[in-house]
C-alpha positions as CSV (number, residue, x, y, z in Angstrom):
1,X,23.1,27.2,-37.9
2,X,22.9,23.3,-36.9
3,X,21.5,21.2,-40.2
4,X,21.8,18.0,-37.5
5,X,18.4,16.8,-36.8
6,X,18.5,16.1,-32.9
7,X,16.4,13.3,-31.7
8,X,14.5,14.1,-28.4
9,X,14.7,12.1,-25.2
10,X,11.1,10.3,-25.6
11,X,12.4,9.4,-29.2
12,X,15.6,7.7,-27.6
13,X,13.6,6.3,-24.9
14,X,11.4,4.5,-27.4
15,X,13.5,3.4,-29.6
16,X,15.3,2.0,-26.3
17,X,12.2,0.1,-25.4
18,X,11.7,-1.1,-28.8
19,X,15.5,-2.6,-29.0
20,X,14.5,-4.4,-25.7
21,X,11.6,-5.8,-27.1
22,X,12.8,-6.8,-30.1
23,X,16.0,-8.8,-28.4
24,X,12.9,-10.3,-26.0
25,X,11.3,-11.8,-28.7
26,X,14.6,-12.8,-30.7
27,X,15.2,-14.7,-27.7
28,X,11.6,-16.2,-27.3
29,X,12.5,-17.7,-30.8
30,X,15.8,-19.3,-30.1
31,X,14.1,-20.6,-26.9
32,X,11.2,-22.3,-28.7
33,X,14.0,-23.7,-31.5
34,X,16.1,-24.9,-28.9
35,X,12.8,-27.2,-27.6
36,X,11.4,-27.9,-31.2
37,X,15.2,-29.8,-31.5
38,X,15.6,-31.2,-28.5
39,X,11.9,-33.0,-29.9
40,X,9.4,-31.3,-28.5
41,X,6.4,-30.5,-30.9
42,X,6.6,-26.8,-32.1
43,X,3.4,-26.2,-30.8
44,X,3.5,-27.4,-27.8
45,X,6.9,-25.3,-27.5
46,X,4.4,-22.3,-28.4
47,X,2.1,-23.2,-25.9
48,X,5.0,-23.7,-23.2
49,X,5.6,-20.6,-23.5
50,X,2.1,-18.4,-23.2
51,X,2.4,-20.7,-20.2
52,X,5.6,-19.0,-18.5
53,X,4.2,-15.5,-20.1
54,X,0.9,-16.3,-18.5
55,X,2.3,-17.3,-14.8
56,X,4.8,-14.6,-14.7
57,X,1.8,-12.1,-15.6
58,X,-0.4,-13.5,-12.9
59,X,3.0,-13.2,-10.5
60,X,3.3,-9.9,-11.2
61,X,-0.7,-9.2,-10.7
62,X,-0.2,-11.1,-7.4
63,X,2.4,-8.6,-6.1
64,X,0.3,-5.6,-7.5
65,X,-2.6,-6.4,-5.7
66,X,-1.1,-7.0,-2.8
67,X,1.3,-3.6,-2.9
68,X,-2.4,-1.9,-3.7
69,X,-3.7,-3.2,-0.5
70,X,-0.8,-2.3,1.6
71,X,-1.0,1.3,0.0
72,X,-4.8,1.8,0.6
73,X,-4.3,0.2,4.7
74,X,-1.9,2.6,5.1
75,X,-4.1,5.4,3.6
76,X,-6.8,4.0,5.7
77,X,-5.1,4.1,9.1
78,X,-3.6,7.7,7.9
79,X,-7.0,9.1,7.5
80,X,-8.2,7.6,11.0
81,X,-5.3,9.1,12.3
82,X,-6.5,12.2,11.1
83,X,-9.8,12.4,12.0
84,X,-9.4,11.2,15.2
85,X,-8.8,14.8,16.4
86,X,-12.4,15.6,15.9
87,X,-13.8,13.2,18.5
88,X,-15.7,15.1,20.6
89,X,-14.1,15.5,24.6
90,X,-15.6,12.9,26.7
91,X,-19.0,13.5,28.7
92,X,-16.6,13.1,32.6
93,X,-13.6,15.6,31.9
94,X,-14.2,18.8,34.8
95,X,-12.6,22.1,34.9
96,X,-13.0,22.9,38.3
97,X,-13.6,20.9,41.5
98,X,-17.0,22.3,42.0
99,X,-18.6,21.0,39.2
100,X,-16.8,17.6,39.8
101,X,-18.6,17.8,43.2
102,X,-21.5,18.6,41.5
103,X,-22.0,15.0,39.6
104,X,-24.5,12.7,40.8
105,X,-22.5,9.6,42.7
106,X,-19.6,11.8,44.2
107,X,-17.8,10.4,47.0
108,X,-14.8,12.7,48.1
109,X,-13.1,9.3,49.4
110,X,-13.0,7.9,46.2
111,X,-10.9,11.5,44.8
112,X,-9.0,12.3,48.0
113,X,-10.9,15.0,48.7
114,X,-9.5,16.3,52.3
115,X,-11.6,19.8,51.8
116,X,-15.2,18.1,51.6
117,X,-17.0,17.6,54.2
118,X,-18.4,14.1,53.6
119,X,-14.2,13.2,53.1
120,X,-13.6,10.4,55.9
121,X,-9.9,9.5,56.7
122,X,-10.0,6.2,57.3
C-alpha cells in the first residue's frame, strides 16, 4: 500500500491558476514601481492601472456581446429554418387538370391547354 498522498487534477489545476495569478499581480507591482520612479505619483500609477484593467474588461465585454449576438442570429435563422416546413401548401397548387380547369379565371391559352375547348392557337 501507497502512503503518497496524490493530489487530484482540480487541485493541480488550481493551484496552476493560483501561480498565474500570483505572477499577474507580482508583475502589476513591478509595473506601478517602474512608474512611481520614473516620477509619476504612486497613486496615479494605481489609478493608471484600474484604467488598463478597466478598458481591457470592457474589451473583452465588447467581444462577448457581440459573439452572443452572432450565436443567438444563428439560432434564430436555425429555428426559422426549421419551422419553415410547417407552412401550410399554397391555396393555387392542383393535382389534376380538372380541378385546375375548374378555377374561376381559367384560360387554356394562358396553360397551353391544346385539349380544351376554349384553347385557340394563335
Amino acid at each position: 500500500m501507497d502512503t503518497k498522498t496524490r493530489i487530484s487534477n482540480a487541485e493541480r489545476l488550481g493551484r496552476w491558476v493560483g501561480g498565474m495569478w500570483r505572477a499577474g499581480v507580482r508583475r502589476e507591482r513591478r509595473l506601478a514601481g517602474w512608474l512611481v520612479v520614473r516620477g509619476l505619483p504612486a497613486g496615479v500609477a494605481a489609478a493608471l492601472l484600474w484604467v488598463v484593467k478597466l478598458a481591457v474588461l470592457g474589451v473583452l465585454l465588447y467581444a462577448a456581446f457581440w459573439l452572443t449576438l452572432l450565436v443567438v442570429a444563428v439560432m434564430a435563422v436555425a429555428w426559422a429554418t426549421q419551422r419553415g416546413d410547417d407552412a401550410p401548401a399554397d391555396d393555387y397548387s392542383f393535382t389534376t387538370l380538372d380541378e385546375l380547369r375548374n378555377t374561376p379565371g381559367y384560360d387554356p391559352n394562358l396553360y397551353n391547354d391544346h385539349s380544351h375547348e376554349r384553347y385557340e392557337d394563335n
